[in-house]
C-alpha positions as CSV (number, residue, x, y, z in Angstrom):
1,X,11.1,0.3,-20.1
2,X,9.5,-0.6,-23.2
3,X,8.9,-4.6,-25.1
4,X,7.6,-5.0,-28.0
5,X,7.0,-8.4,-30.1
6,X,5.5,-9.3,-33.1
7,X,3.4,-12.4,-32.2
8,X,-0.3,-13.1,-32.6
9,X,-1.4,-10.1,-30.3
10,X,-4.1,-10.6,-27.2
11,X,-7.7,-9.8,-27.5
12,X,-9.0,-6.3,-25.9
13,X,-11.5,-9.2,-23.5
14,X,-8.4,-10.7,-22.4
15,X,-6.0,-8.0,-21.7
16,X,-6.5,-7.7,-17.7
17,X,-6.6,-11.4,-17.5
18,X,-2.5,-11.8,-18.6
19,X,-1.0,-10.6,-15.7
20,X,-3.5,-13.3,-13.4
21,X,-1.5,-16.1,-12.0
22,X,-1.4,-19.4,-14.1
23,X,-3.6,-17.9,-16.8
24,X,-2.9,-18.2,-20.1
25,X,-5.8,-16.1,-23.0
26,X,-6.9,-17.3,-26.4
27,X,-7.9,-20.2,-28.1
28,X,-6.6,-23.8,-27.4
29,X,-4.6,-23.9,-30.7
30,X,-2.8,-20.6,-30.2
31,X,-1.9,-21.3,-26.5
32,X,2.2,-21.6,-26.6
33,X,4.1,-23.8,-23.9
34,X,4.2,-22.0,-20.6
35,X,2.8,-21.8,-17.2
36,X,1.2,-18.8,-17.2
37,X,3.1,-16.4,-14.8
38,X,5.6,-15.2,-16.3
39,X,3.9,-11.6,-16.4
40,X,2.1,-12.4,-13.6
41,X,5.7,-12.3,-11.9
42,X,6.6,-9.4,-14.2
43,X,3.8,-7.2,-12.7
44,X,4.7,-8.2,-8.8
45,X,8.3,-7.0,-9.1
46,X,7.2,-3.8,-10.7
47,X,5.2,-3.5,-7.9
48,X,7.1,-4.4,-5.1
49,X,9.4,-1.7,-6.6
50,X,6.6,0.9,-6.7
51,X,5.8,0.9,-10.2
52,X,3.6,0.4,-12.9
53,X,3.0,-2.3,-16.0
54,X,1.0,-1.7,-18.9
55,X,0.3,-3.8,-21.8
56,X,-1.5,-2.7,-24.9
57,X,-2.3,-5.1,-28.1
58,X,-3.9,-6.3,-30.7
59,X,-4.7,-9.3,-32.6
60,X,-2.6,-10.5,-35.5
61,X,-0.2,-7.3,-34.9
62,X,1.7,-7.8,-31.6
63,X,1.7,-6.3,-28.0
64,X,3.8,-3.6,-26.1
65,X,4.3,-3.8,-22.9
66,X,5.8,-0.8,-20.6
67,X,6.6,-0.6,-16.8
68,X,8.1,2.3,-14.5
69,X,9.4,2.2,-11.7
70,X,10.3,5.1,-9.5
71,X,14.0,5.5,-9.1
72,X,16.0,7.5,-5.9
73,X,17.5,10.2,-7.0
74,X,20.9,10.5,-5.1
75,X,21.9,13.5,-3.1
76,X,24.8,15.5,-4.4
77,X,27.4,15.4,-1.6
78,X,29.8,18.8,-1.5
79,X,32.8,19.6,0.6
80,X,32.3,22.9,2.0
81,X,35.7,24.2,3.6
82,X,35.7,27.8,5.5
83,X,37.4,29.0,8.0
84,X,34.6,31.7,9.3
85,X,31.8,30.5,10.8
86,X,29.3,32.6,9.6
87,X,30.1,31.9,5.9
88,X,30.4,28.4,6.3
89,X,26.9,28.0,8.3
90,X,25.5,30.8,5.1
91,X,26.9,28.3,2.4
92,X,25.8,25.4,4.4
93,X,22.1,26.9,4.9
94,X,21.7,27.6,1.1
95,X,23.1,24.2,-0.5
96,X,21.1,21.9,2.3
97,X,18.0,24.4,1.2
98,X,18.7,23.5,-2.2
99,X,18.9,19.6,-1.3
100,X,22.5,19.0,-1.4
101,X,24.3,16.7,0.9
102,X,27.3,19.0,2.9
103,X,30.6,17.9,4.5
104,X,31.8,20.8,6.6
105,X,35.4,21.5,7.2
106,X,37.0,24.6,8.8
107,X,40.2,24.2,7.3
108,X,42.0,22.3,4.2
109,X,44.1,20.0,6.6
110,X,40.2,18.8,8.8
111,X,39.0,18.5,5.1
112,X,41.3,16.1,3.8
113,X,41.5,14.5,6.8
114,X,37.5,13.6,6.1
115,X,36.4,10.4,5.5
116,X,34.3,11.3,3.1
117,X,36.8,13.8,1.6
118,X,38.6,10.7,-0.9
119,X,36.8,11.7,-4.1
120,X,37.2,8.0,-5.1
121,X,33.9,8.0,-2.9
122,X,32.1,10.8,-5.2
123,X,30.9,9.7,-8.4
């Protein structure tokens, strides 16, 4: 995620000290209204998500400010139906190898009478 603005830009001194608690950077008569911690809280819900913010600026141009934050990739779920054991353990071996999710079924009817066999469930 990316912010951008086009205000009066933070001094390279001051840069770490935005993200302290209650701290607001710069001269008295360019200090705005505020308390201070609005990035402060910014940069401890990044965290607390595993991420990372950044700011870069400069005076009289603006700032740009980026965070990432690490995001679960979900597990493919597949329905694997087969009525030979061998195969189906094969076919089941491969796709969990490959990181997929597996339902097993050894016929159509024990498949779609699977919970997890409504594909209202798979998105």
């Amino acid at each position: 995620m990316l912010v951008t603005d086009t205000g009066v830009g933070i001094a390279p001194e001051d840069q770490e000290a935005i993200f302290e608690e209650f701290r607001q950077v710069g001269t008295a008569a360019k200090k705005v209204e505020g308390t201070g911690l609005g990035l402060a809280l910014c940069r401890k819900f990044v965290e607390l998500h595993g991420g990372k913010i950044r700011g870069q600026s400069e005076v009289g141009r603006g700032s740009t400010f980026t965070f990432t934050i690490p995001v679960p990739v979900a597990k493919e779920l597949i329905l694997v139906v087969e009525d030979h054991d061998k195969n189906r353990k094969l076919v089941r071996d491969v796709l969990t190898f490959k990181g997929y999710e597996i339902i097993e079924a050894e016929t159509g009817e024990e498949a779609s009478a699977s919970p997890k066999s409504d594909t209202r469930a798979w998105s």
